[in-house]
ROBARO-510856 format. One record per residue (C-alpha): x, y, z. Coordinates in steps of 0.1 Angstrom, whole numbers, plus 5000, padded with zeros to 4 digits. Example, Ala and Ser with C-alpha at 12.3 -4.5 7.8 and 13.67 -1.06 7.14 Angstrom:
2
512349555078 513749895071 
// end
This chain:
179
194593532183 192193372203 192992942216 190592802188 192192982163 195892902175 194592512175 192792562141 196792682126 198692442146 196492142124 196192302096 200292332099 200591982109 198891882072 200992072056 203991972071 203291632063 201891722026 204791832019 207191622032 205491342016 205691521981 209091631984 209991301995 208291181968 208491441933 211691671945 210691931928 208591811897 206492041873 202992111872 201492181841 199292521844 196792491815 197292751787 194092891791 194192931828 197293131826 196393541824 193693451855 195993351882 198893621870 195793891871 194693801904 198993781919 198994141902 195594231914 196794181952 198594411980 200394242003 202494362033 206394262035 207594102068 207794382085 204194532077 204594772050 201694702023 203194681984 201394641955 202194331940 201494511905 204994691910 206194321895 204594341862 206294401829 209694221848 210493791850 209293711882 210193371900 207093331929 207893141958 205393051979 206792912013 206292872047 208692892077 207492522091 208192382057 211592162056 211892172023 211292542022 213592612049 216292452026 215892591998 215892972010 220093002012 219892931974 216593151966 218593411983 221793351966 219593361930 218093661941 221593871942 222493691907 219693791891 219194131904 220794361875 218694131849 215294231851 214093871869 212693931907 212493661931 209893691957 208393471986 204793401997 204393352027 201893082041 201893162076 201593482101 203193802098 205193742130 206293392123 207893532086 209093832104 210893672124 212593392104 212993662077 215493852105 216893502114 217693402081 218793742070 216993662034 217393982013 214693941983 211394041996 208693842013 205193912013 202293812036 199993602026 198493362053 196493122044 195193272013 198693221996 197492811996 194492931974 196493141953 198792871948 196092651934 195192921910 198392811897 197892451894 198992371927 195592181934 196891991970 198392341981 201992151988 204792321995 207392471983 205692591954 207092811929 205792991896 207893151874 206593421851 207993561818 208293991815 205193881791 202993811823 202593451811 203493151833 206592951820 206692681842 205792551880 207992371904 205992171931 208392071962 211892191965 213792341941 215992161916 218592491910 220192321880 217092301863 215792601873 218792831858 217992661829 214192801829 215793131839 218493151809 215493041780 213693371795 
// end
């Protein structure tokens, strides 16, 4: 990665950072309506994509359909991500015999998630996105491309609800037990 491009990520993380901080300050975890007939389109184009886990392997991100998915999307400079990824992970292991994944998008590069992925030790997988994961996020509703930002998705393939900023768990088992 070449200077430009290292300065062009280091301000485009710097937004971000304060994007989200100010909306998690602000909305702790709040919903975003996705309208109904947006829905199939940004489910199609999650399935529709391949991306490689943190350590470079490539999975079709199909493999998900026909299961409840909860869709993270993340990024290792985000506070409020950061803090919610020891309860993501402890969600993950609950829900694992029950047919509901949990999986992280990552908004950043593959050495950056590799890395905190092995510092972190989190065990549900995470997937590579850069900075396309913000403009799959909006597909979702997420029009400022905050973060955190998580979808989660009946076995249906239809979008049950969106949580922009960090995750409120109470309210989220809820979602997960009306599945």
């Amino acid at each position: 990665m070449n200077t430009t491009n290292k300065i062009v990520l280091a301000v485009v993380a710097v937004i971000a950072i304060g994007a989200g901080a100010t909306l998690s300050k602000k909305h702790d975890s709040q919903t975003v309506a996705a309208p109904a007939a947006d829905i199939a389109g940004p489910v199609a184009a999650l399935y529709g994509q391949s991306m490689n886990d943190a350590s470079g392997a490539p999975h079709a991100l199909s493999q998900w359909k026909g299961k409840a998915v909860l869709v993270n999307f993340w990024a290792p400079w985000c506070g409020p991500c950061v803090q919610e990824m020891p309860e993501l992970v402890e969600l993950s292991k609950e829900l694992a015999g029950k047919n509901i994944g949990v999986l992280g998008i990552g908004i950043d590069s593959p050495t950056n998630i590799a890395q905190f992925a092995d510092k972190y030790r989190i065990s549900y997988p995470l997937y590579v996105a850069g900075m396309s994961g913000t403009d799959l996020s909006r597909q979702f509703g997420n029009t400022n491309g905050g973060l955190p930002f998580t979808v989660l998705i009946g076995a249906d393939g239809k979008v049950r609800k969106t949580y922009l900023g960090r995750l409120k768990f109470a309210e989220l088992r809820a979602d997960l037990a009306a599945l």
